[in-house]
KELUM-624147 format. One record per residue (C-alpha): residue number from 1; residue in three letters; x, y, z. Coordinates in steps of 0.05 Angstrom, whole numbers. Example, Ala and Ser with C-alpha at 12.3 -4.5 7.8 and 13.67 -1.06 7.14 Angstrom:
BEGIN
{k 1 r ALA px 246 py -90 pz 156}
{k 2 r SER px 273 py -21 pz 143}
END
This chain:
BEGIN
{k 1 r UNK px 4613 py 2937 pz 1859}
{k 2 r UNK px 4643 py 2906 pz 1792}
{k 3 r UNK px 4709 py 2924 pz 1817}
{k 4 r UNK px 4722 py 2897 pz 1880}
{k 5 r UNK px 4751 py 2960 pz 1899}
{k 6 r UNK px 4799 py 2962 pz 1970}
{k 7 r UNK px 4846 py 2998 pz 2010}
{k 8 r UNK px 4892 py 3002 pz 2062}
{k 9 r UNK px 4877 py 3075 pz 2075}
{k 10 r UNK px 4816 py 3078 pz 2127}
{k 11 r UNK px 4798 py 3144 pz 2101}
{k 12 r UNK px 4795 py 3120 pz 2020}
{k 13 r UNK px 4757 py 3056 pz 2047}
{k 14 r UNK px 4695 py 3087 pz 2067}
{k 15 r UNK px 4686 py 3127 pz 2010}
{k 16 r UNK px 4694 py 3061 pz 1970}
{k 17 r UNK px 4646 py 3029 pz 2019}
{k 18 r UNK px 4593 py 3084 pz 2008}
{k 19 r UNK px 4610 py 3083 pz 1934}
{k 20 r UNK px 4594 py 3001 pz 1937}
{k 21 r UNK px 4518 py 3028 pz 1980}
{k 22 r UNK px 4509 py 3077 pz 1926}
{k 23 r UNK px 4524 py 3053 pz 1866}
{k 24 r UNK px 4483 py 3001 pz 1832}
{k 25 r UNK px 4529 py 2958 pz 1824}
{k 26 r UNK px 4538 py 2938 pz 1748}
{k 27 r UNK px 4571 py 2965 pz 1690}
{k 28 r UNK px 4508 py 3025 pz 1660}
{k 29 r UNK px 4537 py 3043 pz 1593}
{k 30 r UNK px 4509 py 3123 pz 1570}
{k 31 r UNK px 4527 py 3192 pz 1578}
{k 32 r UNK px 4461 py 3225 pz 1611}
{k 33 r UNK px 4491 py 3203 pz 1679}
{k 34 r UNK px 4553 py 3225 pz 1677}
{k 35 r UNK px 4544 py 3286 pz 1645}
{k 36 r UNK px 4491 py 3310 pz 1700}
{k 37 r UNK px 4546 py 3289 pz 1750}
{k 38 r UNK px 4594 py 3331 pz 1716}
{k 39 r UNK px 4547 py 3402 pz 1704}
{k 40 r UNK px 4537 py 3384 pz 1789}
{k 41 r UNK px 4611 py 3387 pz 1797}
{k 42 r UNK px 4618 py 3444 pz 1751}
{k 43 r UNK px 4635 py 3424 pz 1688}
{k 44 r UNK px 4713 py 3401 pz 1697}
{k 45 r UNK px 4719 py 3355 pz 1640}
{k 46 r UNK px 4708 py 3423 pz 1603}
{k 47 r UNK px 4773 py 3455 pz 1633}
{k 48 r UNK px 4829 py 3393 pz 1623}
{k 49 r UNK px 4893 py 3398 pz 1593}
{k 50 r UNK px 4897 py 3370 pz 1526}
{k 51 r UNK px 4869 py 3300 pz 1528}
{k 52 r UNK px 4899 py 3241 pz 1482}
{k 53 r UNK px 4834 py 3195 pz 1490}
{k 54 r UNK px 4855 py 3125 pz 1469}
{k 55 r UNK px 4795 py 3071 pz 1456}
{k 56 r UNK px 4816 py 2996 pz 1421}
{k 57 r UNK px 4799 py 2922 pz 1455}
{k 58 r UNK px 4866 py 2901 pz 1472}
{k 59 r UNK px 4928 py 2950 pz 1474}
{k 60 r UNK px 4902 py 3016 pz 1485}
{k 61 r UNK px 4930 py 3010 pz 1560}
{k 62 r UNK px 5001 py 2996 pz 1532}
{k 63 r UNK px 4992 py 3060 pz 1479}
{k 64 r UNK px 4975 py 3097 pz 1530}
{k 65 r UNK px 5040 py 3083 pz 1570}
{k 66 r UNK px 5074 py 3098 pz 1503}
{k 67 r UNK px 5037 py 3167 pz 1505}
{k 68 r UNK px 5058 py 3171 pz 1582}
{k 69 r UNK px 5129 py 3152 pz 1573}
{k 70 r UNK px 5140 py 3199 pz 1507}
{k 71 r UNK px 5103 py 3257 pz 1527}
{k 72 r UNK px 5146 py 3259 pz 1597}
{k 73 r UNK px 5212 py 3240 pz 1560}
{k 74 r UNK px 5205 py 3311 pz 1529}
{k 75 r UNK px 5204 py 3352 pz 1592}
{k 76 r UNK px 5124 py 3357 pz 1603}
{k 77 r UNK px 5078 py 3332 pz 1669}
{k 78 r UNK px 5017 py 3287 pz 1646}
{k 79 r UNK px 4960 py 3258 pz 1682}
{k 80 r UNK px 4934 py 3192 pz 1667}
{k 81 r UNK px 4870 py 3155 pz 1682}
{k 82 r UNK px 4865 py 3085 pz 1663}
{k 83 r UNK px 4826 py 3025 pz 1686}
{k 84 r UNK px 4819 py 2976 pz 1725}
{k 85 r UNK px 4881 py 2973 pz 1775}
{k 86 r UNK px 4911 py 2916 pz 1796}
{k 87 r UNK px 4931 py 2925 pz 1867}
{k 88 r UNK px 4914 py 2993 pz 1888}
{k 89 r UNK px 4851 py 3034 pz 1868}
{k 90 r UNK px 4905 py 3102 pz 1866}
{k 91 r UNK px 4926 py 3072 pz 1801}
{k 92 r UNK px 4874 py 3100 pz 1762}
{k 93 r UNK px 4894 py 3163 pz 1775}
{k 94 r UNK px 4961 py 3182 pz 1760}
{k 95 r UNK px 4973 py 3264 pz 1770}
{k 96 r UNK px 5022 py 3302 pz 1741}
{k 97 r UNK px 5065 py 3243 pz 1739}
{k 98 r UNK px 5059 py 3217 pz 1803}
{k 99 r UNK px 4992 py 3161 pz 1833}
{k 100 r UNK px 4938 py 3206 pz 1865}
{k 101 r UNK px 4955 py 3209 pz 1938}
{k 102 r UNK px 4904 py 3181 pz 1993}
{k 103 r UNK px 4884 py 3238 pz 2034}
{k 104 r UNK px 4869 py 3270 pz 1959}
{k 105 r UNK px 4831 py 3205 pz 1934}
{k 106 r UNK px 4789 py 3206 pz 1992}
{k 107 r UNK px 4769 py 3281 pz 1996}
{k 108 r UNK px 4752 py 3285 pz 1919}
{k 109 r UNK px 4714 py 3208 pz 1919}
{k 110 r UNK px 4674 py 3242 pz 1980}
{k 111 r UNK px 4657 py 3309 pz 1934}
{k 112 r UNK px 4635 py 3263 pz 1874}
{k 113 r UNK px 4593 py 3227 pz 1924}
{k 114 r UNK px 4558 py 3292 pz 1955}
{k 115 r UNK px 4543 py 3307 pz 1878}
{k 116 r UNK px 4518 py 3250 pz 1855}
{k 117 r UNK px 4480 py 3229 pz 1917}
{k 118 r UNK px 4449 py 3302 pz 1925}
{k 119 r UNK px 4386 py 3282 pz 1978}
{k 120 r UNK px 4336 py 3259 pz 1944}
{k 121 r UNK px 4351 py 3266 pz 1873}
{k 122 r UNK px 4406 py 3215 pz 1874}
{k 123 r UNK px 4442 py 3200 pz 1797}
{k 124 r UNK px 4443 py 3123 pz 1819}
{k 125 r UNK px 4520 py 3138 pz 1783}
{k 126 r UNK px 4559 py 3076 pz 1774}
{k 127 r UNK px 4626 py 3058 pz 1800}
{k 128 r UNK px 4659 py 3075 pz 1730}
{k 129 r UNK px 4621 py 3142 pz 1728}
{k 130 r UNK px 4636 py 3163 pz 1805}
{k 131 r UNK px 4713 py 3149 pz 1800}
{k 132 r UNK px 4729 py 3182 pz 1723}
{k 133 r UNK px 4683 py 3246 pz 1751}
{k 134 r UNK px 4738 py 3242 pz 1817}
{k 135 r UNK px 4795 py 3234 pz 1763}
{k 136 r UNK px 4775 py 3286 pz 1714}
{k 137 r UNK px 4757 py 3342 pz 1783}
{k 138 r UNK px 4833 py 3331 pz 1804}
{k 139 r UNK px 4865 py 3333 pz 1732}
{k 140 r UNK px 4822 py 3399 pz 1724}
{k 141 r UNK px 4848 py 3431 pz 1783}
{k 142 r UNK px 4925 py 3412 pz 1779}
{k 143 r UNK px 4962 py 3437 pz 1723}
{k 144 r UNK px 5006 py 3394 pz 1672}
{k 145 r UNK px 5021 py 3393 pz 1597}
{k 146 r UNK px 4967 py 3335 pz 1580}
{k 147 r UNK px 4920 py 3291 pz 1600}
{k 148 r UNK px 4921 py 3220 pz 1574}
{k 149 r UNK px 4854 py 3183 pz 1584}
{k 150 r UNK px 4848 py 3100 pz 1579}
{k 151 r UNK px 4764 py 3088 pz 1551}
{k 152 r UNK px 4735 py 3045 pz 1607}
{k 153 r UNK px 4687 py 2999 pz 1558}
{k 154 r UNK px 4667 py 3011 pz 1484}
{k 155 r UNK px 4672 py 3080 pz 1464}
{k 156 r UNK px 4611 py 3115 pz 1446}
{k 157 r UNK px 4570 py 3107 pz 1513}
{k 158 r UNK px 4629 py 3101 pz 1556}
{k 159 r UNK px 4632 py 3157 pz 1617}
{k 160 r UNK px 4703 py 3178 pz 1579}
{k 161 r UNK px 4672 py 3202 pz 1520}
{k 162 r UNK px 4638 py 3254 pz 1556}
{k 163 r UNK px 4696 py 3300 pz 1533}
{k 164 r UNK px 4678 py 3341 pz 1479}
{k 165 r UNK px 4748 py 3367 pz 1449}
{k 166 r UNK px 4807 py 3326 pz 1452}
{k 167 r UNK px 4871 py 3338 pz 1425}
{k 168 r UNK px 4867 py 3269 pz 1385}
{k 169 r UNK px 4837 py 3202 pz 1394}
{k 170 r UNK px 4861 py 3132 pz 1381}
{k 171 r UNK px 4825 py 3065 pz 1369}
{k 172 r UNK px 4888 py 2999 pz 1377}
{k 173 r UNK px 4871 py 2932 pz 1360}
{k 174 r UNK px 4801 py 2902 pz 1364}
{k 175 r UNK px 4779 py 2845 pz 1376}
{k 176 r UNK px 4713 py 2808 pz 1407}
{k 177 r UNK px 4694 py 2820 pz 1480}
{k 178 r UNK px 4646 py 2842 pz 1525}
{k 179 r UNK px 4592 py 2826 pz 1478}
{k 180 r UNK px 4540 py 2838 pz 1520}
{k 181 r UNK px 4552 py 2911 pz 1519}
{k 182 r UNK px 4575 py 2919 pz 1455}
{k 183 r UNK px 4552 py 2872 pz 1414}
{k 184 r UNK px 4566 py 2809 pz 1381}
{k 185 r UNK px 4605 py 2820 pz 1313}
{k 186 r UNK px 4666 py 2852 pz 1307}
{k 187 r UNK px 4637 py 2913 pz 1254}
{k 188 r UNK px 4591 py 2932 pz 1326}
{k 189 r UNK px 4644 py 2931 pz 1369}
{k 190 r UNK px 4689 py 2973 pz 1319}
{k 191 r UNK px 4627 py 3028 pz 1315}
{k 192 r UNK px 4630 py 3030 pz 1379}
{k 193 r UNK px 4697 py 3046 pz 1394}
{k 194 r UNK px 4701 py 3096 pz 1337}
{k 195 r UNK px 4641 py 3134 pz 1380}
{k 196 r UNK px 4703 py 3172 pz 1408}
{k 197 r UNK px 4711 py 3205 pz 1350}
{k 198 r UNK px 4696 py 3285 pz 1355}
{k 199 r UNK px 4687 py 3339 pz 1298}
{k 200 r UNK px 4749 py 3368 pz 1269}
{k 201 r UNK px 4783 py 3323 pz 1323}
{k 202 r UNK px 4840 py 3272 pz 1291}
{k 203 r UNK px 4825 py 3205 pz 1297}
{k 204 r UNK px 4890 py 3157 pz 1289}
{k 205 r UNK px 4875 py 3074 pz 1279}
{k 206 r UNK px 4912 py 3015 pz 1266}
{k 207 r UNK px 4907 py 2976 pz 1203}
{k 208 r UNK px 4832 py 2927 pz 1198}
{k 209 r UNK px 4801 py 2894 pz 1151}
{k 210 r UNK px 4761 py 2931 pz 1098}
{k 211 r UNK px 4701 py 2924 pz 1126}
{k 212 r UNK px 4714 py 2951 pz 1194}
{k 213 r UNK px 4754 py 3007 pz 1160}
{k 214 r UNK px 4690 py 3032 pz 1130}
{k 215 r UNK px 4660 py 3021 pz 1183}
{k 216 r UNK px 4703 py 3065 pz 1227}
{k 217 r UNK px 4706 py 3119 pz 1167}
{k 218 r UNK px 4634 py 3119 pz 1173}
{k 219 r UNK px 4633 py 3134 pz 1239}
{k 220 r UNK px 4691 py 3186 pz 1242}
{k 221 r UNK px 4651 py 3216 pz 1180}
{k 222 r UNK px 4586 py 3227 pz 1219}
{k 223 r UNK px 4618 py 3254 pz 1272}
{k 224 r UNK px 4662 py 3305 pz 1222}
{k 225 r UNK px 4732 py 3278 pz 1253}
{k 226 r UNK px 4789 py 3258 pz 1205}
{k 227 r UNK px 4813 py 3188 pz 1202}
{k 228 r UNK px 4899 py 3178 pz 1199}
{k 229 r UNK px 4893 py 3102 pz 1197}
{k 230 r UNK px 4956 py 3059 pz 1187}
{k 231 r UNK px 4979 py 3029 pz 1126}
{k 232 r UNK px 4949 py 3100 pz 1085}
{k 233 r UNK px 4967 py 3159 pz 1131}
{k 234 r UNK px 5021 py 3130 pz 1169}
{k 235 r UNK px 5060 py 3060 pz 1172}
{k 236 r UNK px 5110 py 3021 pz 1218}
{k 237 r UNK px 5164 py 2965 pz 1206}
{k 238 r UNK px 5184 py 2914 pz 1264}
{k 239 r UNK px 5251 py 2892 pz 1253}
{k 240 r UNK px 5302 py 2850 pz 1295}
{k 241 r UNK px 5320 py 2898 pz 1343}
{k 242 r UNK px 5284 py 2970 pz 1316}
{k 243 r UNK px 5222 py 2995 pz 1307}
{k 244 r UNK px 5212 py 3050 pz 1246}
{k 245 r UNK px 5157 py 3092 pz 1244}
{k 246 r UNK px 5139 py 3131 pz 1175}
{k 247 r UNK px 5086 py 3189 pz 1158}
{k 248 r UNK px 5088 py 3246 pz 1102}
{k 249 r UNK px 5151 py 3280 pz 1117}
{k 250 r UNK px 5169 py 3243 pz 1181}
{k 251 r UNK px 5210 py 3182 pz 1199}
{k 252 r UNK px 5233 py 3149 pz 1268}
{k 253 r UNK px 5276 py 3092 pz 1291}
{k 254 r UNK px 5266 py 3062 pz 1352}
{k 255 r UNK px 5291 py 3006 pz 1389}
{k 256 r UNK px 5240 py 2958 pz 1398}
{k 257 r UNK px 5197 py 2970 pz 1459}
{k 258 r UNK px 5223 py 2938 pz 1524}
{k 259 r UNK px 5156 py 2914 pz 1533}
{k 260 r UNK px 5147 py 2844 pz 1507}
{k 261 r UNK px 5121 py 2818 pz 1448}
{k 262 r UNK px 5119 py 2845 pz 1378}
{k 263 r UNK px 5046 py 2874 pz 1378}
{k 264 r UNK px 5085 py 2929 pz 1427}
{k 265 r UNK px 5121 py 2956 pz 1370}
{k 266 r UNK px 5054 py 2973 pz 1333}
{k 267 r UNK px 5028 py 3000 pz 1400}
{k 268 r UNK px 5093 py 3050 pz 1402}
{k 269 r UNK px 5072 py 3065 pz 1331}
{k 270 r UNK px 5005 py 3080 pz 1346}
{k 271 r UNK px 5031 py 3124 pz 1411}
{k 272 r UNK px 5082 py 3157 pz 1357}
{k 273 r UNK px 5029 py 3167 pz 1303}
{k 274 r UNK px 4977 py 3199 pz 1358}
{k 275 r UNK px 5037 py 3253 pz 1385}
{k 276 r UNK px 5044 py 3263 pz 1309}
{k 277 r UNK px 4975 py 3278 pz 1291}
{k 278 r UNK px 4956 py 3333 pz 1338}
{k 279 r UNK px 4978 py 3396 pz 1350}
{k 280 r UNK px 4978 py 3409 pz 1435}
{k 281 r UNK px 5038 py 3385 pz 1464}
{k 282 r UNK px 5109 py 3387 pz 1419}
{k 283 r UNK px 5134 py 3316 pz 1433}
{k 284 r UNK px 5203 py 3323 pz 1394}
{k 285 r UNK px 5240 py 3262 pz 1355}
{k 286 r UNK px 5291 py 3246 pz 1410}
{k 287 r UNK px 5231 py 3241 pz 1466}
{k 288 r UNK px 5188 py 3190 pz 1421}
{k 289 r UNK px 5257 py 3145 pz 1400}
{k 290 r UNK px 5257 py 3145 pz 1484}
{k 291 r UNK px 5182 py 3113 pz 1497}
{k 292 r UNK px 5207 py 3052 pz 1478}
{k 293 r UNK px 5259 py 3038 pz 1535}
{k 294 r UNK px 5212 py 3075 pz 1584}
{k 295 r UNK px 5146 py 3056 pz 1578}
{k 296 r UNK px 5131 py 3006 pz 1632}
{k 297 r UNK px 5060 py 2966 pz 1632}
{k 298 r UNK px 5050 py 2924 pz 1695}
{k 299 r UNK px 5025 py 2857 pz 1676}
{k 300 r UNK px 5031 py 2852 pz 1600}
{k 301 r UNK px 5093 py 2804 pz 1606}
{k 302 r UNK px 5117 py 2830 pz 1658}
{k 303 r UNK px 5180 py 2787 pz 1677}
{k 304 r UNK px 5169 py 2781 pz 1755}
{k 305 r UNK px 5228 py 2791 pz 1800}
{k 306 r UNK px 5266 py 2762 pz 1861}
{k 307 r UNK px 5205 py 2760 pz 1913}
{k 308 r UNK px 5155 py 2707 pz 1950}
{k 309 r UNK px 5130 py 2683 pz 1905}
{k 310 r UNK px 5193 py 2689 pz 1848}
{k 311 r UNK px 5231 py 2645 pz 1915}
{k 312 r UNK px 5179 py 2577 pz 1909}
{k 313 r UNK px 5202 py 2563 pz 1833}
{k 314 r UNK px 5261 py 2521 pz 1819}
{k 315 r UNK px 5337 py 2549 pz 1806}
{k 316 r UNK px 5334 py 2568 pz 1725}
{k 317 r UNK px 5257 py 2584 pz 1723}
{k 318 r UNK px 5231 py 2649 pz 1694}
{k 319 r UNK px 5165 py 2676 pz 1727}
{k 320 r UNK px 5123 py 2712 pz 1673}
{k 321 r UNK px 5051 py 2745 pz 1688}
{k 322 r UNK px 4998 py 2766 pz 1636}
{k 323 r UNK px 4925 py 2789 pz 1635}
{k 324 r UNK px 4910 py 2748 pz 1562}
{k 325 r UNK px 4835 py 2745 pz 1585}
{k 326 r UNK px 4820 py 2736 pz 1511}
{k 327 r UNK px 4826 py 2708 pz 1450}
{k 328 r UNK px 4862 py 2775 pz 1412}
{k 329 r UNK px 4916 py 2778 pz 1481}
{k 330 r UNK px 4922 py 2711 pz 1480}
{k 331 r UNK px 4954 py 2713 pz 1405}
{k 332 r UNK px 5012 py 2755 pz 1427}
{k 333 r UNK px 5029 py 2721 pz 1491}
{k 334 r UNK px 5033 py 2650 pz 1449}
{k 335 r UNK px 5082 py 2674 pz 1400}
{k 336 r UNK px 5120 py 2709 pz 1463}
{k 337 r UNK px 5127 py 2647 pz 1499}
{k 338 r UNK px 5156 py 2612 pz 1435}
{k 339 r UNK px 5207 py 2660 pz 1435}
{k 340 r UNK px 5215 py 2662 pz 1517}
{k 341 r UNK px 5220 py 2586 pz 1531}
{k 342 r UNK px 5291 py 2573 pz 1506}
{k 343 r UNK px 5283 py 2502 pz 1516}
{k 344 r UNK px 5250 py 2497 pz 1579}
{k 345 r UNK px 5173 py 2470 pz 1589}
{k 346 r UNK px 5127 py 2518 pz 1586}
{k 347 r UNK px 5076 py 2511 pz 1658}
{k 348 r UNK px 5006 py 2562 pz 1657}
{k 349 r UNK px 4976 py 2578 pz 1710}
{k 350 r UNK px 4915 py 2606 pz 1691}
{k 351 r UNK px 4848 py 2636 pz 1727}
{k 352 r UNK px 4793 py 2661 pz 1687}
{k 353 r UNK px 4731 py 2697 pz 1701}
{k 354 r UNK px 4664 py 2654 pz 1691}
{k 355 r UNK px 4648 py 2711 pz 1633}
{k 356 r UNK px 4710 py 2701 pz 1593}
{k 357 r UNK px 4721 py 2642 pz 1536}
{k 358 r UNK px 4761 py 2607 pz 1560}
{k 359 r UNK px 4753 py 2555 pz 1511}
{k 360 r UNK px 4777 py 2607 pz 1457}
{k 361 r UNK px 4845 py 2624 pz 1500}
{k 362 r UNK px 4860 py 2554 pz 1509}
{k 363 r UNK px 4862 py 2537 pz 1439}
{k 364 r UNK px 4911 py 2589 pz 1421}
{k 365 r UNK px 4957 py 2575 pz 1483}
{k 366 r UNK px 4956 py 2506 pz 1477}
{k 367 r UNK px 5015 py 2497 pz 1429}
{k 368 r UNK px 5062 py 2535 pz 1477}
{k 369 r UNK px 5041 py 2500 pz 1534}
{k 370 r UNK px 5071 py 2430 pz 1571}
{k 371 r UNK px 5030 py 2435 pz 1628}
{k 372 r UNK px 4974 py 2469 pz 1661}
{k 373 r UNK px 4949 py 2479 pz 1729}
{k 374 r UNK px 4878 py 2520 pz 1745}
{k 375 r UNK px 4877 py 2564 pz 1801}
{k 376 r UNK px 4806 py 2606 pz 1823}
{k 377 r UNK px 4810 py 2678 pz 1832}
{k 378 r UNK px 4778 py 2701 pz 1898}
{k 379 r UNK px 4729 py 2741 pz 1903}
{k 380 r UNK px 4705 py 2735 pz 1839}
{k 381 r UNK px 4655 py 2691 pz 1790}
{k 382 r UNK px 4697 py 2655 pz 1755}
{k 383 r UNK px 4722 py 2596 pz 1714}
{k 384 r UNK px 4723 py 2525 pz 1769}
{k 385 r UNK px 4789 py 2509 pz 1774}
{k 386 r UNK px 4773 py 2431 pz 1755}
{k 387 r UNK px 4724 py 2454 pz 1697}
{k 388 r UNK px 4790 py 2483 pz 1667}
{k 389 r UNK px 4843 py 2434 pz 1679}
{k 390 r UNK px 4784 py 2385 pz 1650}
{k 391 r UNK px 4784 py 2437 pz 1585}
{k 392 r UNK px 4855 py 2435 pz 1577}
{k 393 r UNK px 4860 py 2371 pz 1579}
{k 394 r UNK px 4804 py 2368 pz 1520}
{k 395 r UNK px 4871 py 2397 pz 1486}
{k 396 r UNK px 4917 py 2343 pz 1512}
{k 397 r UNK px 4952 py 2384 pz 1560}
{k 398 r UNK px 4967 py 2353 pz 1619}
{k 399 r UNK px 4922 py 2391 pz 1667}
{k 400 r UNK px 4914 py 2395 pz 1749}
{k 401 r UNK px 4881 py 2447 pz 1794}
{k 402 r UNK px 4909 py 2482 pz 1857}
{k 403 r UNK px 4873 py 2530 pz 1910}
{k 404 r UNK px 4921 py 2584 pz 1901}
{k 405 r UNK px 4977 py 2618 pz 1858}
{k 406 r UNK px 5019 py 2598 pz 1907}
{k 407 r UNK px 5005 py 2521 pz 1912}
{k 408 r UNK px 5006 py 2525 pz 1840}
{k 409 r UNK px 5077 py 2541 pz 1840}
{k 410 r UNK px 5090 py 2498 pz 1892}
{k 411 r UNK px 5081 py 2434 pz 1843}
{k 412 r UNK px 5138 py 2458 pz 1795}
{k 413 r UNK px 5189 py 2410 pz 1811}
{k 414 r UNK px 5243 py 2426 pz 1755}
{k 415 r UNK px 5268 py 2486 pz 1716}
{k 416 r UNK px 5213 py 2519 pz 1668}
{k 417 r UNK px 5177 py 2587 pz 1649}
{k 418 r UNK px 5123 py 2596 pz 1686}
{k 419 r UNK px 5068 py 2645 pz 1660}
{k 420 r UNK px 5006 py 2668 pz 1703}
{k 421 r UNK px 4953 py 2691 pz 1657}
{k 422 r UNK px 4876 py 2698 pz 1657}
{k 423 r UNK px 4853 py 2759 pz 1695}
{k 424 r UNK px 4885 py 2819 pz 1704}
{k 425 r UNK px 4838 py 2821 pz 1772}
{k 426 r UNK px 4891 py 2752 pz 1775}
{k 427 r UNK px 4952 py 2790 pz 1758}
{k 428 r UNK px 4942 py 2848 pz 1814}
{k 429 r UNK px 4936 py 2790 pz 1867}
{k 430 r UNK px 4996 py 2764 pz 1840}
{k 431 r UNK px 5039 py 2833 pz 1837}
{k 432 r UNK px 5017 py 2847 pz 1920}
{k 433 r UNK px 5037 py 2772 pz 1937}
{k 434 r UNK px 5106 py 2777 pz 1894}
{k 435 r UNK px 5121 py 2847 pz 1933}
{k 436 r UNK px 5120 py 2884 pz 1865}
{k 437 r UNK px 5067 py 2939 pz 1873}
{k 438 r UNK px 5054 py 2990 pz 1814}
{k 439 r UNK px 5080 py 3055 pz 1826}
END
């Protein structure tokens, strides 16, 4: 099962366990599946409240906390599926506000399950297609304002894009990654993401380069959707302490985003220019200004607090965590820790999986870095912990390897800013051991 799924709930467990006997165990882009899963279950992605679908290669998590934050700041109940979770599998499911319960999880994974097993004719329905049917059969049957909805992979042939009419879509930043599924260039990657576009439906982007522009407008034109990219329909300023957001007619100042790092401020925009751009759910000014100082994304620079493993560093560290699993996350998280060090050395503590460049991330971290040390990430392929202190050290930094997160931080003998990065699959082991569980 790609995603290593547990839980402490016996009842939630087996249904993962006869999802893992099930399923076929790898990532099956294309809609046939999950669209006979969903006529089986009765149609409920046809019957959702208004869904904000948000596609993009790095980001679109973080817009859609925006979305989350903004859209409950002005008095309205959301759901919210997103993937993967870090810690617990309930976080992919967020109802009405509040992370699916167990007893619920478990009844509505078993239902899916009945469906898409059905005797003989089994769907042979993939992890990714079993839990957004489960997601999209609770959001249909609990009422609330909007639904937000996180694309798992791509765009086009993801199991997300078997809704037909959302309220708006969204496409964040792009970048290269998993190029096995969606090719190798960044003009098929951007196609791909743009396959969330729907007729008449609003599609709001970021600003690219010209040639992924067109090719997004060709996309959005085939499908008969409208593009409001930024820079032409819409633009945002960062400034020291404010983000403003501008369209025809419309202005908004914001603080900047208590998430960290400047590319936050473009995801607000994005969030802002999305609420904007469709017609559902009235989001007023007031609510929008307030997604900045309450969206909260766990493990995008997160700041970790007092806890285990907080309690091994030195008096006067900072413990920072990150996914930055590739090059376009790393970018951000480099100019962050710039800014963040204040002095101190700089120690990453990094695990990567085997399918991830780590070549790529290293050379863009390396010039914020003093030190390195490797750590694996269990149960997982991934990255040897001595191949990458060897590549780090290809960069001259001065580069060890430890079994764990914990005997990593172990070896930091004097006041610094530590940063865990690599995996999110990294970060969620990270968040239970550190006592910090998503809610």
């Amino acid at each position: 099962m790609p995603d290593h799924a547990v839980s402490s709930s016996p009842a939630v467990q087996a249904q993962l366990d006869r999802l893992t006997a099930l399923s076929p165990g790898v990532d099956i882009l294309g809609l046939e599946r999950i669209t006979a899963l969903m006529t089986r279950l009765g149609d409920p992605h046809l019957s959702l409240p208004p869904v904000f679908h948000v596609a993009g290669t790095n980001g679109k998590g973080s817009t859609c906390a925006f979305l989350r934050a903004a859209i409950e700041a002005a008095g309205h109940s959301v759901h919210v599926y997103s993937s993967p979770h870090l810690v617990r599998f309930n976080e992919r499911i967020r109802l009405a506000g509040r992370l699916i319960e167990d007893d619920a999880l478990a009844a509505l994974l078993s239902e899916v399950l009945d469906a898409a097993e059905n005797g003989a004719d089994d769907l042979q329905a993939s992890f990714f297609e079993v839990t957004t049917a489960a997601a999209f059969l609770a959001f249909a049957r609990t009422p609330a304002a909007a639904t937000i909805v996180e694309v798992g992979l791509g765009g086009r042939l993801d199991a997300t894009n078997v809704i037909r009419t959302p309220a708006v879509t969204g496409i964040a930043a792009l970048g290269i990654d998993h190029q096995s599924f969606l090719g190798d260039t960044l003009l098929q990657i951007a196609g791909e993401k743009a396959g969330i576009a729907k007729s008449g439906v609003p599609l709001v982007t970021m600003d690219y380069p010209k040639t992924i522009r067109a090719k997004i407008a060709a996309v959005a034109d085939a499908a008969g959707a409208p593009v409001f990219a930024r820079g032409t329909a819409w633009t945002s300023e960062t400034a020291r302490s404010t983000m403003r957001y501008q369209d025809e007619g419309f202005a908004v100042v914001t603080n900047r985003p208590r998430l960290v790092g400047a590319h936050q401020s473009r995801n607000l925009a994005l969030a802002i220019a999305m609420l904007r751009h469709q017609g559902a759910v009235h989001v007023p000014e007031a609510a929008m200004r307030a997604a900045a100082d309450w969206a909260h994304w766990p493990a995008r620079m997160q700041r970790l607090g007092d806890g285990p493993l907080r309690a091994r560093l030195p008096e006067g560290s900072d413990l920072w965590l990150d996914g930055a699993h590739n090059p376009n996350a790393a970018q951000p998280v480099a100019r962050a820790l710039r800014t963040l060090a204040r002095g101190r050395p700089v120690t990453l503590v990094l695990g990567m999986l085997a399918n991830k460049d780590a070549d790529a991330v290293l050379r863009i971290l390396a010039p914020s870095v003093q030190r390195l040390i490797a750590v694996p990430i269990p149960g997982h392929a991934h990255h040897a912990s001595d191949a990458l202190a060897a590549l780090a050290r290809s960069f001259d930094i001065p580069a060890e390897s430890a079994t764990a997160v914990p005997a990593a931080l172990d070896r930091v003998d004097t006041p610094s800013l530590v940063l865990i990065a690599g995996s999110l699959y990294l970060a969620g082991e990270v968040l239970a051991e550190n006592d910090e569980m998503p809610d």
